[in-house]
N, C-alpha and C positions, 0 to 999 in steps of 0.2 A: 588574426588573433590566435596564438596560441591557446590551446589545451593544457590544462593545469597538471602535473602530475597525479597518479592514483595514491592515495595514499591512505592506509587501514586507519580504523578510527573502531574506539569503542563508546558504543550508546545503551545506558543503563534505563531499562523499561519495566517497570512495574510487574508483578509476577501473572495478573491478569492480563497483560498485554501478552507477554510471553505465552501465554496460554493460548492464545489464538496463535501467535504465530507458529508455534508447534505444531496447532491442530491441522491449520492450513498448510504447512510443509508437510505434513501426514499424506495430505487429501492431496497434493500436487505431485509426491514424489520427488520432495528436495527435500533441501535444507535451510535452516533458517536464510542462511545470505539470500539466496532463492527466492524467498517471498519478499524480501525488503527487495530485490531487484524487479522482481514482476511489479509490485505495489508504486514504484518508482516511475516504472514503464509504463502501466499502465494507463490509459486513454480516459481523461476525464469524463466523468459525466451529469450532463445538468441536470437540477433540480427539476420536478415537473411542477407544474403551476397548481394548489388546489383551488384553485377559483376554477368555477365552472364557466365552459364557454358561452352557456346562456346568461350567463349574469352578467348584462350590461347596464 
């Protein structure tokens, strides 16, 4: 199966989004592409359960 081409795209995000993402390229030392890339990459994580394990 081929790979699709790269291709730029622009994605229009609310000014509160933007604001984190900024803050977060601050704190990382990129740029915004930077954090949409790490965010992308990065490794899910599951929820944790709030039921306690005594409570059967």
């Amino acid at each position: 199966m081929a790979s699709p081409a790269p291709a730029a795209r622009t994605i229009e995000v609310d000014e509160q989004v933007y604001d984190v993402l900024a803050r977060t390229a601050r704190s990382r030392d990129t740029d915004i592409n930077g954090v949409l890339k790490y965010l992308l990459e990065a490794p899910v994580v599951t929820a944790v359960s709030s039921q306690d394990d005594d409570e059967e």
